[in-house]
C-alpha positions in Angstrom: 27.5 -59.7 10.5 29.5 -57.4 8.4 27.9 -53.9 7.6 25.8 -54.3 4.8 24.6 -50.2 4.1 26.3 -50.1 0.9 24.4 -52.5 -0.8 20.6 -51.5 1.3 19.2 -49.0 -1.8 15.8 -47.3 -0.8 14.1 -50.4 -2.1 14.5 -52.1 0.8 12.0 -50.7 2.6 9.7 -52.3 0.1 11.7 -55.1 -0.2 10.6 -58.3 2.3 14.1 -58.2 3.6 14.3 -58.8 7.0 12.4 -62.2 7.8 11.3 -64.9 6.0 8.3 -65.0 4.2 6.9 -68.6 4.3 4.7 -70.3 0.8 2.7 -73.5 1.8 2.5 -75.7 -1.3 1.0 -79.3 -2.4 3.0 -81.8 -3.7 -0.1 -81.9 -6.2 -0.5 -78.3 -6.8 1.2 -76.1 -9.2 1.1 -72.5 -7.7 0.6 -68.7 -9.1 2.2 -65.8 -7.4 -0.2 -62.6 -8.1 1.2 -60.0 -5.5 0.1 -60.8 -2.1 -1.9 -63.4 -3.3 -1.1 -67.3 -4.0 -3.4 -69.5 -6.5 -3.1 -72.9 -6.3 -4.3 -75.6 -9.1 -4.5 -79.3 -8.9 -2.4 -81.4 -10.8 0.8 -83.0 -10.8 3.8 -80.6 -9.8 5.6 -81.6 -12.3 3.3 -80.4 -15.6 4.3 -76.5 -14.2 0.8 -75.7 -16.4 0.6 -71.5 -16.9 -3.0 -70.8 -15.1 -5.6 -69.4 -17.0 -8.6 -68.3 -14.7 -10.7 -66.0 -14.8 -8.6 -62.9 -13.0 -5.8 -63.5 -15.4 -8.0 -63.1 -18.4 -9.5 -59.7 -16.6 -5.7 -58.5 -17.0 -4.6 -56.0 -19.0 -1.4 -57.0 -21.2 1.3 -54.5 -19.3 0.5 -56.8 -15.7 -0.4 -60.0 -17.7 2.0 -62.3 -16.5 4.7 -64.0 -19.0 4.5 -67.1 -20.4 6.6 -69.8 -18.5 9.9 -70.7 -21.1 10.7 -73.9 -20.3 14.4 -73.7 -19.0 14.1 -70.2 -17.7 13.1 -69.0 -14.2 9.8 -66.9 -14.5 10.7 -64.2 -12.2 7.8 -61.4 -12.6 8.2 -59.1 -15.1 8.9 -55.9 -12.2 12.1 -57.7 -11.7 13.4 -58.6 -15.0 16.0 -57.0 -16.9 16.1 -59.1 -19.4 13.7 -62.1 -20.3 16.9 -64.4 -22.0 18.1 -66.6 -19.4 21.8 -66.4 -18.3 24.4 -68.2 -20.1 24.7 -71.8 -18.0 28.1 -70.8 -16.3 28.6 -73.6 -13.9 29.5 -77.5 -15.1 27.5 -79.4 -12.4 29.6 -82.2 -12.6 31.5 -80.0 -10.0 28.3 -80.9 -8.0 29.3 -84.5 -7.3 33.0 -85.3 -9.4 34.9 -82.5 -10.0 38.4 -82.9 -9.1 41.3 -80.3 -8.3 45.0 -81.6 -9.8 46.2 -78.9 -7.4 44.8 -79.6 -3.5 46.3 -75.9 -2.0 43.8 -77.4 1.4 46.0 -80.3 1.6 49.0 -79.2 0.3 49.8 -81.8 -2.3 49.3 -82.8 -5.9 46.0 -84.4 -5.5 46.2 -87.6 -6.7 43.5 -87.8 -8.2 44.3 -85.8 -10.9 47.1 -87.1 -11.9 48.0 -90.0 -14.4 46.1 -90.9 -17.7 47.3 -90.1 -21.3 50.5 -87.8 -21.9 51.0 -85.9 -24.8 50.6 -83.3 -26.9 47.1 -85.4 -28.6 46.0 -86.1 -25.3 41.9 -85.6 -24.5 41.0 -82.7 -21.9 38.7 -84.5 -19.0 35.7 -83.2 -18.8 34.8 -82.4 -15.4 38.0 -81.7 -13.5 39.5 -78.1 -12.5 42.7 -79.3 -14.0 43.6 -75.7 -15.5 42.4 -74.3 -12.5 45.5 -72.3 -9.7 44.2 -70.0 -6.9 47.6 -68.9 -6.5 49.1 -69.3 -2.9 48.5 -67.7 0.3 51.0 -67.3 3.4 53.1 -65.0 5.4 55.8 -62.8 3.8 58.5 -64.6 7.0 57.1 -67.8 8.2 57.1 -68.0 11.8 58.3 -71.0 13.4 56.2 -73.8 15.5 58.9 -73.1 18.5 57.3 -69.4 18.7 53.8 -69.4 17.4 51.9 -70.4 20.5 54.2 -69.1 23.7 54.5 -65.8 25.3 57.4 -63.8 23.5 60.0 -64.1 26.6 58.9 -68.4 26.7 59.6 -69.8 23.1 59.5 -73.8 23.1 63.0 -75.0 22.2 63.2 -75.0 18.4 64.2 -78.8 17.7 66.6 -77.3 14.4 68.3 -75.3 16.4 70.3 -72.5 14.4 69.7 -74.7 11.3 66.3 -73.1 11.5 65.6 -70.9 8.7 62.2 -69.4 9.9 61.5 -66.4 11.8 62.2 -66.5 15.7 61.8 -63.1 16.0 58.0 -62.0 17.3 57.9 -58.4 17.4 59.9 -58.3 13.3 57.5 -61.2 12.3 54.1 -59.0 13.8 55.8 -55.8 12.0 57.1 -56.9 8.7 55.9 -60.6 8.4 52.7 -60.8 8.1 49.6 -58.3 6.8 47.8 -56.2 9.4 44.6 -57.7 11.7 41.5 -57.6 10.4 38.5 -55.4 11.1 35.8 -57.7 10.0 33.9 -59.7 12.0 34.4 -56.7 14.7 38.0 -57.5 14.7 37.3 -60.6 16.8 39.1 -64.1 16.1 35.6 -66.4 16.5 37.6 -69.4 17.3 38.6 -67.5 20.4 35.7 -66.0 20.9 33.8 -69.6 21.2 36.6 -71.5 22.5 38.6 -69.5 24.6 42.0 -69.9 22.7 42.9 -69.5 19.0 44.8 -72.7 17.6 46.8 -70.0 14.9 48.4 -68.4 18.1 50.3 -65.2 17.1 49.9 -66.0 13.1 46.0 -65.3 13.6 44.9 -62.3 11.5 42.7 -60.8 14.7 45.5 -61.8 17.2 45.1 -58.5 19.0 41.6 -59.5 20.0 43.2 -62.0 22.1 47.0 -61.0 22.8 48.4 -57.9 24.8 51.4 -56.1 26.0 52.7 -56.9 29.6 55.3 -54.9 31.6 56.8 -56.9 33.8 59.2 -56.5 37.2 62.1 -55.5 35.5 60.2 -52.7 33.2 60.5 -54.7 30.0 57.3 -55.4 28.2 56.2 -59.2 27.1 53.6 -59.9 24.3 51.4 -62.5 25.4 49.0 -64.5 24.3 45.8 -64.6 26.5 43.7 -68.2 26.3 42.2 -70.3 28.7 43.7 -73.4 28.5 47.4 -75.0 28.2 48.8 -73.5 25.6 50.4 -76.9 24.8 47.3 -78.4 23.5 47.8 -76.7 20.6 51.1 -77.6 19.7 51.4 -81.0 20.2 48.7 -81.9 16.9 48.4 -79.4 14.4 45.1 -81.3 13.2 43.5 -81.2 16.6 41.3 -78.2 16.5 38.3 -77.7 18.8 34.8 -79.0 17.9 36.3 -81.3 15.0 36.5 -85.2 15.1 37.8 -88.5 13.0 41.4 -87.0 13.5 43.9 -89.6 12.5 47.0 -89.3 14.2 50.6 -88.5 11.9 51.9 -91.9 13.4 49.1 -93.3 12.1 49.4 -92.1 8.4 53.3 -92.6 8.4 52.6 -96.4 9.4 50.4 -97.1 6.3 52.9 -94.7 4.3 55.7 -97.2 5.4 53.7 -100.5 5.2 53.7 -101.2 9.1 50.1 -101.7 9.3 49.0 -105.4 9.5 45.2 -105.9 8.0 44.4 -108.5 10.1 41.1 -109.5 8.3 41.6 -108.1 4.8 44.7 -110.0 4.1 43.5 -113.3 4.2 40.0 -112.6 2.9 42.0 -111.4 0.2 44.2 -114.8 -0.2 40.9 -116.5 0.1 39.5 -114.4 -2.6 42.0 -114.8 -5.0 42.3 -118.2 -5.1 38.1 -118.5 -5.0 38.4 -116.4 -8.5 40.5 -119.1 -9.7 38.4 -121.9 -9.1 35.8 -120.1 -10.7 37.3 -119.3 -13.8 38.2 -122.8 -14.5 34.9 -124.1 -13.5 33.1 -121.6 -16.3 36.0 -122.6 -19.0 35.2 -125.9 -18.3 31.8 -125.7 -18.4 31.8 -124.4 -21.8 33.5 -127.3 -23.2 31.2 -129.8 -20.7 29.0 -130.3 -23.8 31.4 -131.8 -26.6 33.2 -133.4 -24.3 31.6 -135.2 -21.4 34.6 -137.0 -20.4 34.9 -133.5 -17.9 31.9 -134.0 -15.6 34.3 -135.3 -13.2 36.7 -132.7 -13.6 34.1 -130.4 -13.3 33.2 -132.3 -9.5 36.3 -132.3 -8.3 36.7 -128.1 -9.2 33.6 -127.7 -7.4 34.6 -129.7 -4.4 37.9 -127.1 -4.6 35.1 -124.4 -2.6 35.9 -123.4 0.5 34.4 -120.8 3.0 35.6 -117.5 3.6 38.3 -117.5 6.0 36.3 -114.7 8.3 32.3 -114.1 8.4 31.0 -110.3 8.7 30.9 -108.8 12.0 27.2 -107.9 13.5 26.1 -104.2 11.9 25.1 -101.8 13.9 21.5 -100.6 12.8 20.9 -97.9 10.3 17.1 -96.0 9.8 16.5 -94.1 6.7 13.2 -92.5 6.0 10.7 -89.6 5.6 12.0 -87.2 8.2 15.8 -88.1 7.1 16.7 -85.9 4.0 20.2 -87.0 2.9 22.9 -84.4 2.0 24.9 -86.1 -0.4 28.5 -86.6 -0.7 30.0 -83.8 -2.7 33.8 -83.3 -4.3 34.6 -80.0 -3.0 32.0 -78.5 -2.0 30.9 -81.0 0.8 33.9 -79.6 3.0 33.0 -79.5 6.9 32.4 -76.0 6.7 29.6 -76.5 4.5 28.2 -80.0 5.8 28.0 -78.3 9.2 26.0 -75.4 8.0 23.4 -78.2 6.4 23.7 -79.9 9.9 22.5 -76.4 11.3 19.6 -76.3 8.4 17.9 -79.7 9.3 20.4 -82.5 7.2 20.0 -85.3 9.4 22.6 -87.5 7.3 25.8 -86.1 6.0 28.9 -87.7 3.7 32.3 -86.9 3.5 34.0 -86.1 0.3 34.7 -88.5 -1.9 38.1 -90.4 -1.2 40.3 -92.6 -3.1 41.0 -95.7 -1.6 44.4 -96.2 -2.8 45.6 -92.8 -1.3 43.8 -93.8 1.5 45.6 -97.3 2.1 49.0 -95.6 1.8 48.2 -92.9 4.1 48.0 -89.9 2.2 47.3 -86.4 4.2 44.9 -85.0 2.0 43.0 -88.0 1.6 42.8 -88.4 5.4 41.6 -85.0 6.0 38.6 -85.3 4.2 37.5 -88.0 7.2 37.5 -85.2 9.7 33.6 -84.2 10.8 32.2 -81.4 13.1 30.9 -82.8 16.4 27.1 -82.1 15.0 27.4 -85.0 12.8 27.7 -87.1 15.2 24.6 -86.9 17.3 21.5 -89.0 16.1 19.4 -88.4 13.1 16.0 -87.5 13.4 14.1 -90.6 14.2 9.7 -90.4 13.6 8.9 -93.8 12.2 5.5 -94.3 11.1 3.9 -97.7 12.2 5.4 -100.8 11.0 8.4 -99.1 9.7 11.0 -99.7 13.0 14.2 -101.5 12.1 14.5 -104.9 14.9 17.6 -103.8 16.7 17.8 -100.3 15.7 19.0 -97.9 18.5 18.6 -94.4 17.6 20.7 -93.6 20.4 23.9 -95.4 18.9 23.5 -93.9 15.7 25.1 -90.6 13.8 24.8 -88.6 10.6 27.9 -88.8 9.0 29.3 -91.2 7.1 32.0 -91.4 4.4 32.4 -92.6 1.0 35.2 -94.1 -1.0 35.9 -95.2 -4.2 38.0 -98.4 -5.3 38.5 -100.3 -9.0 39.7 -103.6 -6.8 38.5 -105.4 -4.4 41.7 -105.6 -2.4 41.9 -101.7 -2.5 38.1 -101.3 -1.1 39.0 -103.7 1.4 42.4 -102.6 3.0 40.8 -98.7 2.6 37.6 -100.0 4.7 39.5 -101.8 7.8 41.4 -98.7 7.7 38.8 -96.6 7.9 37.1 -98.1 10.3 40.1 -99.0 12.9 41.3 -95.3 12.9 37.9 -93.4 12.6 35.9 -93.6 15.5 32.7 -91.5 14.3 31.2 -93.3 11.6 27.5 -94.7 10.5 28.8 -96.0 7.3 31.1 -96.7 4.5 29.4 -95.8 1.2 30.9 -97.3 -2.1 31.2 -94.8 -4.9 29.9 -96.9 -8.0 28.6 -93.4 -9.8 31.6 -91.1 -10.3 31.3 -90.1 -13.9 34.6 -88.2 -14.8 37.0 -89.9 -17.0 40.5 -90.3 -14.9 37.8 -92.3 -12.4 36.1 -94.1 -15.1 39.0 -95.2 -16.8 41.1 -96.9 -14.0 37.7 -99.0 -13.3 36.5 -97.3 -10.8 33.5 -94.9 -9.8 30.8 -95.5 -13.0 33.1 -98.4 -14.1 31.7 -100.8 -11.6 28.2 -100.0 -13.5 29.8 -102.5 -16.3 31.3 -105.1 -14.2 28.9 -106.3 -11.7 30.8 -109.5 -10.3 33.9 -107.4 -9.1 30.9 -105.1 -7.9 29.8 -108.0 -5.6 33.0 -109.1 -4.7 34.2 -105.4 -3.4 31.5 -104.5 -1.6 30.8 -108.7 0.2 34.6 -107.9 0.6 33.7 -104.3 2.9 31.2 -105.9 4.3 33.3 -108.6 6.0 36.4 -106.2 7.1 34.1 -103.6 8.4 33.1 -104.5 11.7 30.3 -102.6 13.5 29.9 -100.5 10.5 27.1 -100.8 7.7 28.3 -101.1 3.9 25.8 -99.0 1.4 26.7 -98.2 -2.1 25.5 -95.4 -4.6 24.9 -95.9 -8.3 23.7 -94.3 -11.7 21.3 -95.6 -13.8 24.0 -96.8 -16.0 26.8 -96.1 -18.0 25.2 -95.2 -21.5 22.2 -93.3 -22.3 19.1 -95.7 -22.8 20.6 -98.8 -21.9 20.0 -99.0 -17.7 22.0 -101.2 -15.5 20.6 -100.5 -12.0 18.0 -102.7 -11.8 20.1 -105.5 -12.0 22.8 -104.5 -10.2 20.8 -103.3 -7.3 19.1 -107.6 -7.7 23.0 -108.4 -7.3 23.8 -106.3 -4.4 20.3 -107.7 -2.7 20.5 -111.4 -3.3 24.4 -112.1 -4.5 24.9 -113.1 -7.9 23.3 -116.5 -9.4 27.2 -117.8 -8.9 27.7 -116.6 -5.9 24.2 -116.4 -3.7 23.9 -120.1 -2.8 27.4 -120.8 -1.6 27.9 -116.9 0.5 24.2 -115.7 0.5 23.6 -112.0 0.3 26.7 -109.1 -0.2 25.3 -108.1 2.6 24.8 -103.8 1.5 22.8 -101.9 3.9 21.5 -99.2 1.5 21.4 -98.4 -2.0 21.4 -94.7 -3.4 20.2 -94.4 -7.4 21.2 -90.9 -9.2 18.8 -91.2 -11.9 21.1 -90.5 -14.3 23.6 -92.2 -16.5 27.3 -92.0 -16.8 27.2 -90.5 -20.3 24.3 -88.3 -19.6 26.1 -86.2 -17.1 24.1 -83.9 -15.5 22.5 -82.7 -19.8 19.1 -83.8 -18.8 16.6 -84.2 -15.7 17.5 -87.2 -13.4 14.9 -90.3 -14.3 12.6 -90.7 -11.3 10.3 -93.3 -13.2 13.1 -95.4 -13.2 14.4 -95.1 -9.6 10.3 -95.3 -8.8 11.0 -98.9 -10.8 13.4 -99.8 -8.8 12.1 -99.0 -6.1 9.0 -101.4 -6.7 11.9 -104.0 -7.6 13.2 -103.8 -4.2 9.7 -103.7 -2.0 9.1 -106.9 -4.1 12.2 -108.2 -2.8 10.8 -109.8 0.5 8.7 -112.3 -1.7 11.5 -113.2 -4.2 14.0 -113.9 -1.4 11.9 -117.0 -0.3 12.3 -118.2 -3.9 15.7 -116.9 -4.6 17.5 -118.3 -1.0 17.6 -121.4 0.4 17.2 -121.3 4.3 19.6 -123.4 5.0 22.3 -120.9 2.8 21.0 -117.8 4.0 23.4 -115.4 5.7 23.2 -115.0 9.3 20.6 -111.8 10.2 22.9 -110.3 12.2 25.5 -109.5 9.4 22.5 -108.0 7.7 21.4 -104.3 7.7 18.2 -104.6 6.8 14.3 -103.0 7.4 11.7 -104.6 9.3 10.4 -106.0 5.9 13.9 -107.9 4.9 14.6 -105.3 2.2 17.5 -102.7 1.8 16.6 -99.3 2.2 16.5 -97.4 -1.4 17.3 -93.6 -1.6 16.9 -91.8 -4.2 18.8 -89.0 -6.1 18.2 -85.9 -8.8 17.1 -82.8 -8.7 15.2 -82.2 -5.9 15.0 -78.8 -4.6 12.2 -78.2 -2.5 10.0 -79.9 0.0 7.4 -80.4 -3.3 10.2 -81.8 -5.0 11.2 -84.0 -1.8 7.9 -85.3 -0.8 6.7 -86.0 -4.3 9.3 -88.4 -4.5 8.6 -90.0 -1.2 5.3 -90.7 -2.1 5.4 -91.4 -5.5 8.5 -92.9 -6.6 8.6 -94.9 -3.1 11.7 -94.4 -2.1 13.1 -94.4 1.6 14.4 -90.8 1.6 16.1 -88.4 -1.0 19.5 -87.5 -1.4 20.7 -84.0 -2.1 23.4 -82.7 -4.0 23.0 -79.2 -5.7 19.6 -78.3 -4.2 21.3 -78.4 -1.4 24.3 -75.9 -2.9 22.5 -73.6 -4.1 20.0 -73.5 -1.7 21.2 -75.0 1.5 18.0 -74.4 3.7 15.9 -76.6 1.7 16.6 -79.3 4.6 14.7 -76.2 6.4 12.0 -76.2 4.1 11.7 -79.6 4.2 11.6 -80.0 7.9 8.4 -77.4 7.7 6.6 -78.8 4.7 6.6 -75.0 3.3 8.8 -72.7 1.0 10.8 -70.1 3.0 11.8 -66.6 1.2 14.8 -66.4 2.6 15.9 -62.4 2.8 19.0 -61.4 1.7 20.2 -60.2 4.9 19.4 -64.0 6.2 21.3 -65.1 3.5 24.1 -63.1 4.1 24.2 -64.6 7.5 24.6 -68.3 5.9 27.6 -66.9 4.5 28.9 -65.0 7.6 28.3 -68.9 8.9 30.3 -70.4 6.8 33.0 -68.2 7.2 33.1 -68.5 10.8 32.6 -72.2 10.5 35.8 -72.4 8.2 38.1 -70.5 10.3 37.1 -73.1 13.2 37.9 -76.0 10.6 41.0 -74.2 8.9 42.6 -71.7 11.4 42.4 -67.9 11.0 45.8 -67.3 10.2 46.8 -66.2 6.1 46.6 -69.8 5.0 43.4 -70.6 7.0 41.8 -67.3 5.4 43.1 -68.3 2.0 41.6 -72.0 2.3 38.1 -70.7 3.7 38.0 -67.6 1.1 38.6 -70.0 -1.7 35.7 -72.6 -0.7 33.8 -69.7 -0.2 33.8 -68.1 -3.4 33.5 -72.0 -5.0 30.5 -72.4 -2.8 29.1 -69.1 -4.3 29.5 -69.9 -7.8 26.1 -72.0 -7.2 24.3 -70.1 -4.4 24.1 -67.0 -7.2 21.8 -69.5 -8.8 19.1 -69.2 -6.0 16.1 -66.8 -7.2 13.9 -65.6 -4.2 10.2 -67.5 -4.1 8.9 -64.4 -3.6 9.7 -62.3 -7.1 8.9 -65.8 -9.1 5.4 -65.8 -10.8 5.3 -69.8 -10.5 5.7 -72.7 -7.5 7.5 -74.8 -7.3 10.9 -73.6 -8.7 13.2 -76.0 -11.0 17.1 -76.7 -10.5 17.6 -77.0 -14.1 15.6 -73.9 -14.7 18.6 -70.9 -15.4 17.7 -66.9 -14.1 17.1 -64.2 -16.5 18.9 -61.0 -15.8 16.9 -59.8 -13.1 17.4 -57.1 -9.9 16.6 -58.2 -6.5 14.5 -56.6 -4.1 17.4 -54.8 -2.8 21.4 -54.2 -3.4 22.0 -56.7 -1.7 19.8 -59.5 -3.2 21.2 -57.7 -6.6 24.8 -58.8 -5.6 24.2 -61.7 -4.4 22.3 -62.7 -7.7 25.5 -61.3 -9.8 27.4 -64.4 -11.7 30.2 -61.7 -12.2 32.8 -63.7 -9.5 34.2 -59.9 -9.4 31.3 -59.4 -7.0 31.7 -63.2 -5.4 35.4 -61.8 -4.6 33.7 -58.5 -2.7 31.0 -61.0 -0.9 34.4 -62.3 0.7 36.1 -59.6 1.6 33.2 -58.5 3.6 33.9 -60.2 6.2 37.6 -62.4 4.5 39.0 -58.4 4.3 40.9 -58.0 1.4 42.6 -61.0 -0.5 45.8 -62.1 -0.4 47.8 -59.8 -3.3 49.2 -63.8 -4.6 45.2 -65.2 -4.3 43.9 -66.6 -7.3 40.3 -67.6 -8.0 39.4 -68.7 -11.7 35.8 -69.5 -12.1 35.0 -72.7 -13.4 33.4 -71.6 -17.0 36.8 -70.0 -17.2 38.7 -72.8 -16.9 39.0 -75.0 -20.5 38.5 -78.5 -18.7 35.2 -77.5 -18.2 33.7 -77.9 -21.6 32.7 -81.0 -21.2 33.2 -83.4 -23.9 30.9 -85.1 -26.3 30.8 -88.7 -25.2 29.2 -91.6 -27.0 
């Protein structure tokens, strides 16, 4: 860990830095911090009621605690600086939708930021970094592939020959090229140090950790590179890096960039598909004029004989289990980068998602979209699986199952489709593909995807009975919002739709066939302005439990889908997670029990307190010290030079998600200087000092100080690094909608 003495004040020997201080709390039970002593009163959590007993009227008014201000942290008044709450910095649509028009990661204009209205009148989208650069980050002489991983006297044969405009030379390129080794980290490279070779090769920034001078027979002195395995590995896949999985290979990409790969079962589903629209629409235009004009019932017949089956049927699904001792880490735009997913791995997240993707760059075989399939090998061992009696899925083998999966988004079916096959043929580490039907940002929106499904439920059913068949093996889920407008919710039919199949549909193809179904309890329009609605995910919840009776009425035997195809509980019903909010074990198992859901997804609880998967695992609040929490971040760092190399660009990459990922964590107050339990997401810190220094920085929303977080153990930043913080940026004032 990097030396933290500087920022240690004689506080901390007061401080509780050093270990964690554990607070047991009931789900039912609002808690009162009084020095060493915790008060708990019954009652619902979520009331937050200030106490009044009878040692708190004894109090004089100097150690009288504060009334509780709704929206405000109560940190205890020996803390506070200032009682007004922080200005709210931080748009958390970056939680779940935010969107970069400039991917430096992937090296490309992301397309995802792209397109929509032109022109001097056109509307700034809210939620997207659009006027966001971090600058760029690289070598001052680039040092060509031919060189980078040989000994100096042994350079591969450069395949441009002397059309080769990089640098060839070693000892000019370690002198002039590139900025000095680090000393962080005690001037080791960790990807040597856990691997036993360094994928960056000579352009690592702690190469001499793991390179020295040789004289050899005929006194002239080699550099060389010292790793333990064939130096080729390396060379051959710039992707491949140790530890890291779901690589798809450049031939791979460049076939779907060129068209050259055949989609053996989407194509014809799709033909199939197109031509069962048809029908349809002519059978409902007809129907509507069936009543002044009855000469077209046996127009009408002869449409309906027109039906066919699907030209494939869904492939058996392999099993999924979602439940109590499963806490999800949901899929986040940016910030759910492997670095980050693998540190909630570490913290007890027993499911995991991938960024979202686009399906359209996925089908033609865009990098950047690609990369954001690759997972740590941790995600790909079992979840946690302690099912309570009556609750085991037939068929479910814990042993065949994994924590990540991915998620996509699509506005047509024949985009989902051709993205899902490909998916699933060239990603061999995946427990499902989840359907983004919740994306709230206005490029997304607009083209018909993400919240624009919420508003057009048939193409809904027909995307994701459309995954379902092209998927094989894998299980299709979907995540939604309540809606698109405030006050008007959708979900609860939708999520009937997704169950059953619609009244059109359910008789001739039975049931979608969608695994799970994850509700943010919130609406498109709402954004993230208000507290996520658990009554009505706990209504939906009750709407799908009563799902196993309504089936009987709803399906007829002889119609219904073959079981195999469907990944469903014990009880016939799809599992139902829920989403909002939560940021503590009170928060988590409140909602377990209460709103009935399966398990709870977590998006920024999980940011800006990652070891709440911790807390949940040990039914009991953990005051994290500031030194531990250091250590998260010394983590992460590590964990992204593994993921993005150590050299300039790799330090540039894991130093920007870094200081994105810090933008939240500064949010965290400690348990143990707050005068009430349990803590709120939405609630905003007041000015206040921390225990220590360090607690005291890493509370600061000045991203000056973010900047100096990462260069304890980044070094210094590149002189050409850019970092704008989000409230900086224009596109982030979000804009009035409805």
């Amino acid at each position: 860990m990097a030396d933290i003495e500087p920022f240690e004040g004689s506080k901390a020997a007061d401080s509780m830095d050093g270990s964690e201080k554990p607070f047991k709390h009931d789900a039912n039970s609002d808690t009162h911090i009084e020095g060493s002593h915790i008060v708990e009163v019954d009652g619902p959590a979520s009331k937050r009621q200030k106490l009044d007993h009878e040692e708190a009227k004894q109090e004089t008014p100097q150690t009288q605690p504060i009334e509780r201000v709704r929206g405000v942290a109560p940190v205890k008044p020996e803390y506070l600086l200032s009682s007004e709450a922080q200005s709210k910095v931080v748009d958390d649509d970056a939680a779940e939708a935010s969107i970069a028009t400039e991917d430096s990661v992937n090296g490309k204009s992301d397309p995802r930021g792209g397109g929509g209205k032109k022109g001097k009148n056109r509307k700034k989208q809210g939620g997207q970094n659009q006027n966001r650069n971090y600058g760029h980050f690289e070598d001052a002489l680039r040092l060509c592939n031919s060189v980078t991983h040989t000994n100096e006297f042994s350079p591969k044969p450069c395949k441009f020959g002397e059309r080769c405009n990089l640098c060839h030379d070693l000892r000019k390129y370690l002198k002039e090229g590139r900025r000095e080794d680090l000393d962080t980290l005690d001037g080791k490279c960790p990807v040597f140090e856990k691997y036993g070779r360094c994928t960056s090769g000579w352009k690592c920034r702690f190469v001499k950790s793991h390179s020295e001078e040789v004289e050899r027979e005929d006194g002239r002195k080699e550099l060389v590179l010292l790793q333990n395995s064939d130096p080729t590995e390396t060379d051959e896949d710039p992707d491949q890096r140790p530890g890291i999985v779901n690589i798809v290979s450049s031939d791979n990409k460049w076939d779907l960039a060129r068209r050259k790969v055949t989609f053996e079962k989407s194509e014809p589903y799709i033909k199939w598909l197109e031509k069962d629209t048809d029908i349809t629409r002519k059978f409902y235009n007809m129907s509507g004029k069936q009543g002044s004009d009855r000469a077209g019932a046996g127009d009408m017949e002869d449409l309906r004989a027109q039906f066919v089956d699907p030209p494939l049927k869904p492939s058996e699904k392999r099993k999924i289990y979602f439940g109590k001792e499963t806490p999800v880490l949901a899929p986040l735009t940016t910030q759910g980068n492997l670095p980050f997913r693998r540190l909630c791995v570490e913290l007890g997240a027993q499911v995991t998602y991938s960024e979202m993707a686009m399906g359209m760059p996925l089908v033609q075989g865009q990098k950047g979209e690609w990369a954001l399939m690759k997972a740590h090998e941790s995600e790909t061992v079992s979840p946690r699986f302690t099912p309570e009696n009556g609750t085991i899925v037939k068929g479910y083998d814990n042993a065949k199952d994994l924590k990540f999966g991915i998620q996509i988004s699509g506005n047509q079916p024949w985009v989902a489709m051709k993205a899902t096959e490909a998916l699933t043929r060239f990603l061999p580490h995946l427990r499902v593909v989840d359907l983004n039907c919740g994306c709230p940002i206005d490029l997304v929106y607009q083209s018909g995807a993400g919240s624009g499904l919420l508003d057009t439920p048939s193409k809904l059913e027909k995307i994701i009975r459309g995954m379902n068949v092209v998927s094989g093996e894998v299980p299709i889920t979907a995540k939604l919002r309540t809606g698109v407008r405030d006050g008007k919710p959708t979900a609860d039919r939708l999520i009937e739709r997704l169950a059953f199949g619609g009244t059109d549909t359910r008789e001739r193809l039975g049931a979608p066939g969608c695994a799970a179904i994850t509700l943010h309890g919130r609406s498109r329009q709402q954004r993230y302005t208000k507290s996520a609605n658990w009554t009505y995910i706990a209504e939906c919840a009750a709407l799908i439990k009563s799902y196993k009776d309504k089936k009987d009425e709803l399906t007829d035997t002889a119609m219904e889908p073959d079981e195999s195809t469907q990944a469903n509980t014990s009880d016939e019903r799809v599992y139902f997670i829920g989403n909002g909010d939560c940021y503590s074990h009170v928060d988590y198992f409140d909602h377990i029990d209460n709103a009935g859901v399966d398990s709870v997804m977590i998006a920024r609880g999980a940011m800006v307190k990652p070891w709440v998967f911790e807390e949940i695992e040990k039914g009991q609040y953990l005051d994290k010290s500031a030194s531990e929490r250091l250590g998260y971040i010394e983590k992460f760092v590590r964990y992204g030079l593994e993921a993005w190399g150590s050299d300039e660009l790799g330090l540039g990459f894991t130093r920007r998600f870094l200081l994105e990922w810090l933008s939240f964590t500064h949010r965290y107050v400690p348990v143990g200087i707050l005068e009430h339990l349990p803590p709120s997401l939405n609630d905003r810190p007041p000015r206040y000092k921390g225990r220590n220094d360090l607690e005291s920085l890493l509370a600061s929303d000045n991203y000056k100080d973010w900047i100096k977080i990462s260069e304890m153990f980044l070094g210094p930043a590149h002189p050409s690094f850019k970092f704008q913080p989000k409230h900086k940026s224009n596109s982030y004032e979000i804009e009035a909608e409805g």
